[in-house]
N, C-alpha and C positions, 0 to 999 in steps of 0.2 A: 150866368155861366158858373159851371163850378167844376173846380182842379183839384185833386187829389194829387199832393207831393209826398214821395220818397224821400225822406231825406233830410233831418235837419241841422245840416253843416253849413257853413256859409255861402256856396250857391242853393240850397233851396231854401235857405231863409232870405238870402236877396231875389229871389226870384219869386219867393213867394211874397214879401213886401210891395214888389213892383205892380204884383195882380190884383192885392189887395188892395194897392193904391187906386186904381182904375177899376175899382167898382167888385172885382173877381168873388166869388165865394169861396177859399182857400182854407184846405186842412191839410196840415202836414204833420205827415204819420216818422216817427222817429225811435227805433229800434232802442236807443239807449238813452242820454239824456242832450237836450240841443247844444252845438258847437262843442263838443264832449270828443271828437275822433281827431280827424286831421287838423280841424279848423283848431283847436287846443294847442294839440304836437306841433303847430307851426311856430315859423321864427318873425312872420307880420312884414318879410320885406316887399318892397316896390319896387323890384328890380329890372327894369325892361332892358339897362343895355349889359348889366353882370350876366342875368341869362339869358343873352344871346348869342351866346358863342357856337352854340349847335343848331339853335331855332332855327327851322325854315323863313321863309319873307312872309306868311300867311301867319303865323305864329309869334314874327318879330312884331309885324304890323296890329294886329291883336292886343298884343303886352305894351304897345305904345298908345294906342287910345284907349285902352285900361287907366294907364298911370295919366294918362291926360284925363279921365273922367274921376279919379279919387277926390278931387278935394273937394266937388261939390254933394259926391257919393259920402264922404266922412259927416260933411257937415251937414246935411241934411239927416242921416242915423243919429246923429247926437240930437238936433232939434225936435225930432219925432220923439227919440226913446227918451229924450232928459239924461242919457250917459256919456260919459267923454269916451273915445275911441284911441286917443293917443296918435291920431296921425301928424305926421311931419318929416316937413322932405328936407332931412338934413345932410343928405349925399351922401357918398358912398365914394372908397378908394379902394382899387382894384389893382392891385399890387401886382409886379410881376417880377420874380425871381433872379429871371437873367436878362442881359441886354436881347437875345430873340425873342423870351417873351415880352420883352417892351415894346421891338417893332412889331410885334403882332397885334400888342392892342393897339396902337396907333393906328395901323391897317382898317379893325375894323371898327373904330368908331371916330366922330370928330371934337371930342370931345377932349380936356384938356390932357398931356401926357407930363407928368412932374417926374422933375431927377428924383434921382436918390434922397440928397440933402434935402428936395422940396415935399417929397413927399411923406421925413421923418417929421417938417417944421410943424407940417400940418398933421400928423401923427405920432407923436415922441416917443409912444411904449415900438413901435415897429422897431424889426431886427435891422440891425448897420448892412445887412449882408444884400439887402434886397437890389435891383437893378433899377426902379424905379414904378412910377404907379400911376394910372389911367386916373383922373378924378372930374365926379360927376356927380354935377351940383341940382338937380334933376333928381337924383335916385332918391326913396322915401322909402318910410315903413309907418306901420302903424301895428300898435297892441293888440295882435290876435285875439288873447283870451278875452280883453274888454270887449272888442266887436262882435263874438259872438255871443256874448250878454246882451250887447245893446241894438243887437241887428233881432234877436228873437223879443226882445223888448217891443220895438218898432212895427216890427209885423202885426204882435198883439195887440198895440194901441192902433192899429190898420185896419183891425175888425180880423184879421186872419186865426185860424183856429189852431190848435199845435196839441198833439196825443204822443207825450213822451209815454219811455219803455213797451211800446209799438211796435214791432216788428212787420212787415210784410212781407208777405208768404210766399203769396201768389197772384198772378193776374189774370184775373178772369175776362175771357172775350166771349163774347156775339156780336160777328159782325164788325163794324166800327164802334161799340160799347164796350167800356172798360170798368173795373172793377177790383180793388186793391181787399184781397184776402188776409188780415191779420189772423191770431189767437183769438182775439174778440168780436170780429166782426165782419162784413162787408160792407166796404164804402166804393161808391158808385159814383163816376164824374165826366161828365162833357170831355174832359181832356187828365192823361193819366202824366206827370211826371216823376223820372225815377232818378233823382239825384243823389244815390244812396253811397258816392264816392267808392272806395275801395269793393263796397257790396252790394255793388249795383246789379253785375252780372250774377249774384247768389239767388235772384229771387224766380221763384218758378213761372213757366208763362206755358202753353199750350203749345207753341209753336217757335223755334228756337230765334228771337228775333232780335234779346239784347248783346248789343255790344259788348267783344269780350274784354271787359277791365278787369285789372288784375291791385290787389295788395303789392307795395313797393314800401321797406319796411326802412323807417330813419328814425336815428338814435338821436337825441341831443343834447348837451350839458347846459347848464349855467355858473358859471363861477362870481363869487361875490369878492370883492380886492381889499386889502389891508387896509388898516385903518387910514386914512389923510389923501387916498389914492384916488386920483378921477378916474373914471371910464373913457375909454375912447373918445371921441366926437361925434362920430359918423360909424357908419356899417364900413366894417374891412370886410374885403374878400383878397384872399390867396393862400398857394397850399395846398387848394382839394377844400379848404373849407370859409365859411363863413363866421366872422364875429359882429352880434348886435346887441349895442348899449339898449340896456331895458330897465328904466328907473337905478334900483340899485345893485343889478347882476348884467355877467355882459352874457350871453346867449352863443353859444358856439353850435355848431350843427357841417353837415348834417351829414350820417352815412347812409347808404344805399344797401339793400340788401331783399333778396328774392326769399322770402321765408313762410308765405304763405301769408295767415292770420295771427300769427306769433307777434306778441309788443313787449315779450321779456326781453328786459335791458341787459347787457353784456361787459363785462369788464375789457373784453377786445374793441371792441367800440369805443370806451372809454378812453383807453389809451391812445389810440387811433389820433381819438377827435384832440385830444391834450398833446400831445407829441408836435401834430400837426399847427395847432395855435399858439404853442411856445416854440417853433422854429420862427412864425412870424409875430411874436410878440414876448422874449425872452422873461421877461417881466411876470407874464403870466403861472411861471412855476412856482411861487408865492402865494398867491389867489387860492380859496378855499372854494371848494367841490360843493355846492347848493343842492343841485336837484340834476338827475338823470333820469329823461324819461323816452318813450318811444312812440310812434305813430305810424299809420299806412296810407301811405301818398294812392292815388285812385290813378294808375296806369295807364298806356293802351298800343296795343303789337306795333305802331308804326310812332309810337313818342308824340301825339297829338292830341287834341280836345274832344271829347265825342259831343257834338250840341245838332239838337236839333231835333226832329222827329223820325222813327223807325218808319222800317216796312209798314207797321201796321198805324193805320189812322186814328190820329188823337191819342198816340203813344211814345211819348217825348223822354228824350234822355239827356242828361248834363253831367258828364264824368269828367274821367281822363286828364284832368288838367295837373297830375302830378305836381311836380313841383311848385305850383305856380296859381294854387289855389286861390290864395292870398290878391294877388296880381291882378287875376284874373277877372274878379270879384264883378264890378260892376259891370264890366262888359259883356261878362257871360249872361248874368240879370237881363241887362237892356236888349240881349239878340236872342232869348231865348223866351222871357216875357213876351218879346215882339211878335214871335213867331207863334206863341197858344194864344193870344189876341187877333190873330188875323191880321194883324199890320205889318208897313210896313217893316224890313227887319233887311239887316246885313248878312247877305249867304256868301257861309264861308263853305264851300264845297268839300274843302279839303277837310276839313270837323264832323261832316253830315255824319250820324250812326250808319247811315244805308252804305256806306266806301266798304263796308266790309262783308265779301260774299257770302259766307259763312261765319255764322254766330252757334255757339253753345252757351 
């Protein structure tokens, strides 16, 4: 058998390791250079109960046997590639502002709810003002940019083939036969996957079949702390935004913004994302400005995962997973590998590319 993937960000480099583990013939074609787009722009967290405050129950349940399959998904990319990934579930406090938002996360999670006082003990730089903080010993992250080193690493030493500054075109059909149109070439394969994230839906096909994902554009800082100053402990969330300790910068994120294919960074973002991380961590006004950069989360009209296979036969999509790329990581691999293998696989209906009647 042999796959032709779209895409090498971190689901089609986990998805394509998983086919090349099982025998597969895997080339993935990659427009710019691997894990170089979203998978770079991320922040690496593991946040199944911080995001889900909107998630449906298909999309909750999803991000929980996600984060239940990371630690043996980390430690197996490091044993293959010879690379550390940085993963570790060092929890996460989910701060909430006022006494309502305190009953609310209590509501929805059962996880523990700290006072005020408990939840500065266990966080010291947090503002005095806050109401108190959800904490959850569970939540994890791991070093994006390392993983998608060590996850196209892995693949490689898998026997998988990988053609950076690739772009593809177009998809060529007869039939139930596919065919991946670059600049250089056609490559023709048993089964077509197009995990092209943000640019999945860019690529031409005959007949309009791919799901429409769209570019969703997020700014993010890093600030590095004064001399003698520890980092946080843990991932805060609250505010509107996210803080994660990353060796020796804390990672602030993330804004939202409909801008097309645009990743010029913005001093309004800027301010935005610092305003917001020094109302919950005063301290931070101090802290020196590192690096600001930008990335495009990979959309989709209803806020859900596109996986699965199209109208057309042996024509596989893995998008949409917006924020949660990271999260999603090996569950998207193990249900989407499952499904170009012919085995068995977890159908999530509500993800299929086909829910959508119409595609451009």
């Amino acid at each position: 058998m042999k796959t032709i993937i779209v895409g090498a960000g971190v689901a089609g480099l986990a998805i394509g390791w998983k086919l090349a583990q099982a025998g597969v013939d895997v080339l993935i074609l990659e427009r710019a250079q691997p894990a170089r787009a979203a998978t770079w722009a991320a922040a690496g967290m593991i946040a199944p109960t911080a995001e889900s405050a909107h998630a449906n129950a298909d999309e909750t349940q999803f991000a929980r046997w996600s984060a239940a399959l990371w630690p043996d998904f980390a430690a197996q990319i490091e044993t293959q590639s010879g690379r550390r990934v940085g993963y570790k579930r060092d929890g996460a406090l989910i701060v909430a502002p006022t006494d309502e938002a305190a009953q609310e996360l209590r509501a929805r999670s059962n996880k523990a709810l700290l006072t005020a006082s408990e939840a500065r003990a266990r966080e010291p730089l947090l503002s005095a003002s806050i109401a108190g903080a959800l904490w959850d010993s569970d939540e994890a992250q791991v070093d994006n940019r390392a993983l998608g080193v060590a996850l196209a690493n892995a693949f490689l030493r898998a026997g998988g083939k990988l053609s950076p500054n690739e772009a593809a075109v177009r998809i060529e059909t007869e039939g139930s036969h596919h065919a991946v149109r670059t600049p250089f070439g056609l490559y023709a394969g048993d089964n077509i996957l197009i995990a092209a994230g943000a640019w999945s839906a860019e690529i031409e096909t005959g007949t309009p079949v791919l799901p429409p994902a769209r570019p969703v554009k997020g700014e993010m800082l890093a600030l590095t702390p004064p001399a003698n100053t520890l980092l946080p402990r843990q991932v805060v969330w609250g505010n509107g935004v996210y803080l994660v300790p990353r060796e020796s910068r804390l990672l602030i994120g993330a804004t939202m913004r409909e801008t097309g294919f645009d990743i010029s960074v913005t001093k309004q973002a800027e301010n935005w994302l610092l305003d917001r991380a020094i109302a919950l961590m005063p301290a931070l006004a101090s802290w020196t400005l590192d690096e600001h950069w930008a990335g495009l989360r990979p959309g989709s009209p209803d806020g859900l995962p596109i996986l699965g296979e199209t109208r057309l036969k042996n024509l596989f999509v893995a998008t949409g997973q917006f924020r949660n790329g990271i999260l999603f990581a090996p569950a998207v691999a193990e249900t989407v590998s499952r499904l170009i293998l012919g085995s068995a696989a977890p159908e999530i209906r509500s993800f299929t590319p086909q829910r959508f009647a119409e595609v451009s």
